[in-house]
N, C-alpha and C positions, 0 to 999 in steps of 0.2 A: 428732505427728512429721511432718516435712516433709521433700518428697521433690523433687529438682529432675529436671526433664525435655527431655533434650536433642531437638533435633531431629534428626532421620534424618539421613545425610551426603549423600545424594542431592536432598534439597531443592533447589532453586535459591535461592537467596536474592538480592532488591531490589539489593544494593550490587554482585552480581556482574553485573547487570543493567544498575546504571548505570557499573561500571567499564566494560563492552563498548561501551557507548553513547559513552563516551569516547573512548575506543580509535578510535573509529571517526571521532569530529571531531576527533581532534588527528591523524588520519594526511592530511590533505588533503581536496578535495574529489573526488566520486567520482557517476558515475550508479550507480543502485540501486535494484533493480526491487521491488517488493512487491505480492505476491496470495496471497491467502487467499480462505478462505473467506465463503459469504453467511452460516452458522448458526456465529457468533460468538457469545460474552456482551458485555453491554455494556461490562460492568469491563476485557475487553481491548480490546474495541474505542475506550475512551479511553487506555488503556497504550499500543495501536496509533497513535491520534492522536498523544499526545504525541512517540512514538518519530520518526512524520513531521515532527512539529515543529520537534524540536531536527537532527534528519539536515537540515531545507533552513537552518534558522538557522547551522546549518556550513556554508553554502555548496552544499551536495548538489544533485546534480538527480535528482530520483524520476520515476518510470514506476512505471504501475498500470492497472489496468482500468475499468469504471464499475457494477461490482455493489453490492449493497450488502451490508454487514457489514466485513470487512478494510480490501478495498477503498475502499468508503465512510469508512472512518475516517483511511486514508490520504489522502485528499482534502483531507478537513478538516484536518488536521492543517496538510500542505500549504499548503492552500489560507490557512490563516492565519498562516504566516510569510513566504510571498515565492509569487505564484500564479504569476509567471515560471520558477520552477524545477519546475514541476511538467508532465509530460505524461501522459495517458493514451490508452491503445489500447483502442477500441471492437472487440471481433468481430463486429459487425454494426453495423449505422446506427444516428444516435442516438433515431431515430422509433421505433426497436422497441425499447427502453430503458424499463423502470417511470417510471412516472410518478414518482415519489419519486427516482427515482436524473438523469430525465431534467432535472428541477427544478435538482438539485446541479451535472451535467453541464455545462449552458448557463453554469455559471460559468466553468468553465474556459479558460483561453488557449488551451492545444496540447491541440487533440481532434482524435487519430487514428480515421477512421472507415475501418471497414473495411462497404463497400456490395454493394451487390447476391447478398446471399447469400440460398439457399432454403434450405428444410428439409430439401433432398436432400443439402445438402454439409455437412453436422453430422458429425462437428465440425469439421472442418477451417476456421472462420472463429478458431477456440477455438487451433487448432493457429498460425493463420498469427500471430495476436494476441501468443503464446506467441515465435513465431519472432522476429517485429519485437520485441517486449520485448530479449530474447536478443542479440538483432543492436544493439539501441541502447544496452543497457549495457558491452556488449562493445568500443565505438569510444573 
């Protein structure tokens, strides 16, 4: 005897995924900030790639940070459809940057650094990072 098995209604499902994705290249070009987290999977973090890919192949201009996991895959993503539309905001210089993330970074056209920050102003480099994100998508 066989038994069919729906899935939950709360799933998210692929197709509503790429319907949003649509949605988002057929309304115009737009800045659009992305930051996530460092302790990603990697299956999102190419789901994340892709999403940057197709947002700047629509024209988009992305802003992001230089961590790695999200951010990292926003880069990429970016960074291999048009590296002109892509900017990120450092909250600190790019010398205190992972070596893996600093690698990635030096590819970049538009690297906001934010300098001379000590351990005493934490986080407020994270906050101002945050603000300029905020402020650049906003114009």
């Amino acid at each position: 005897m066989s038994q069919s098995i729906e899935a939950p209604a709360e799933t998210p499902k692929v197709d509503l995924f790429l319907e949003e994705l649509a949605a988002i290249q057929e309304s115009g070009s737009k800045r659009i900030a992305i930051l996530g987290s460092r302790h990603v999977p990697i299956t999102h973090q190419r789901l994340i790639e892709l999403m940057s890919y197709a947002l700047v192949l629509g024209g988009n201009r992305i802003l992001t940070s230089g961590a790695t996991g999200t951010n990292s895959a926003v880069i990429r993503g970016a960074m291999k459809a048009d590296a002109n539309l892509l900017t990120v905001i450092l909250p600190q210089s790019l010398s205190k940057q992972p070596r893996e993330s600093r690698d990635q970074l030096e590819q970049v056209m538009h690297l906001v650094e934010i300098q001379n920050v000590t351990r005493f102003h934490w986080p407020k480099p994270v906050l101002c990072a945050t603000r300029r994100l905020s402020l650049a998508v906003s114009r």
